[in-house]
N, C-alpha and C positions, 0 to 999 in steps of 0.2 A: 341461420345467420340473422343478425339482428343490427339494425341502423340506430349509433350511438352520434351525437354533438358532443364533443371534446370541450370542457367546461374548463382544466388545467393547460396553464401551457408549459408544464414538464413532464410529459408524459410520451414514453418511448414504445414502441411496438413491431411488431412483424418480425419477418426472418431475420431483416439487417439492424433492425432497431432503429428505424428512421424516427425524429421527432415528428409528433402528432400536433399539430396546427390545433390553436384552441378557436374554437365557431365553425371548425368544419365536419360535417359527418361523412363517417366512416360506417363501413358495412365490415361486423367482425363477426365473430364467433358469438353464438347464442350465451357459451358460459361465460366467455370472458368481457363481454358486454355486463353481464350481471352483475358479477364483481366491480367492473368502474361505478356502475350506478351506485351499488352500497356502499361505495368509497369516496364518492362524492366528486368520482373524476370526470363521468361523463353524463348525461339523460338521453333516454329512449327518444328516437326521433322519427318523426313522419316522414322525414322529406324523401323526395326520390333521387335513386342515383348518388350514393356514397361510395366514396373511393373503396375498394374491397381492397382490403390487406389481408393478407396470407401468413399464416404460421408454420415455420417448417422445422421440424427435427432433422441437426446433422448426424450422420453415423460416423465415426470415429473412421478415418482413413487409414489406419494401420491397423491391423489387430494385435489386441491387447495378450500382451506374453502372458504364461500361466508358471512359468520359471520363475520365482524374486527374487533367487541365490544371486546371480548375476548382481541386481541392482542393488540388492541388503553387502553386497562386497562392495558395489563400488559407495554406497552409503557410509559405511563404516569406515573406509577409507580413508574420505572425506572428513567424515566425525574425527578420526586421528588428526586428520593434519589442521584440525580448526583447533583443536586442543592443544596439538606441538606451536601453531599461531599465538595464542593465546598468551601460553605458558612463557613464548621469547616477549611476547611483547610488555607483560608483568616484569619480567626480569629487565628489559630495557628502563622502564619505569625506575623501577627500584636502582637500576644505577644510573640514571638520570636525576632520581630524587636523592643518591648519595654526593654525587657531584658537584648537586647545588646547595645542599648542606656545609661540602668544605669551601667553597666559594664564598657563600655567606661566613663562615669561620674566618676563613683569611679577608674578610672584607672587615670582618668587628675588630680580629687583632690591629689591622693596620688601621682603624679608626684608633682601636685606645691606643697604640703605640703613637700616633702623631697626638694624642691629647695628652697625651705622660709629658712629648717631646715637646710642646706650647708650652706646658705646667714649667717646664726646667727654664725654660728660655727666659719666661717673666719674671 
C-alpha cells in the first residue's frame, strides 16, 4: 500500500468509483499508486492517515450459459424484424416522396393555369 495526494480533480476510484477530492491523501494500492504518479494524477506522500480505498472485483451473479443457439435465434430474429423495419419504413419514404412530387405537380399546374388565366384577362 502506498499514500498518494490526488493532484487532478477528476479522478474516480474504488469499488463504487467514488470522486477522489484533489489535496487529499489516499492510501491505495502499491501498483496503482504508480501509475497516477506517471500520469501525473497523484505524488507519493508522507502524511499519515490516508483514507484507504479498496478495489473489489464483482463476480457476475448469474452464470454465464455455454448454449448461444438460444440467444444467436433470438439475435437473428431481431436482425429480421430490424430489416422488415427498415425495408417498410424506405417504402413509406418512397411513397411519401411520391405524394409530395404530385403535390408540387398539381401546385405548378395550378400556378401556370392561373398565369394563362391573368394573361387572357388583360
Amino acid at each position: 500500500m502506498a499514500l498518494v495526494k490526488v493532484l487532478v480533480a477528476n479522478l474516480f476510484a474504488g469499488a463504487s468509483f467514488q470522486k477522489l477530492e484533489a489535496g487529499k491523501v489516499y492510501d491505495v494500492d502499491s501498483a496503482i499508486a504508480e501509475k497516477w504518479v506517471e500520469q501525473g494524477k497523484a505524488e507519493t506522500s508522507k502524511e499519515k492517515g490516508g483514507e484507504k480505498l479498496s478495489f473489489e472485483v464483482a463476480t457476475p451473479s448469474a452464470p454465464v450459459s455455454k448454449d448461444n443457439s438460444v440467444l444467436e435465434s433470438k439475435l437473428n430474429d431481431a436482425l429480421e424484424q430490424l430489416k422488415a423495419s427498415q425495408d417498410a419504413a424506405e417504402a413509406k419514404d418512397k411513397e411519401h416522396a411520391d405524394a409530395l412530387a404530385a403535390a408540387n405537380k398539381r401546385a405548378d399546374d395550378a400556378e401556370a393555369a392561373l398565369a394563362a388565366a391573368t394573361k387572357k384577362d388583360k
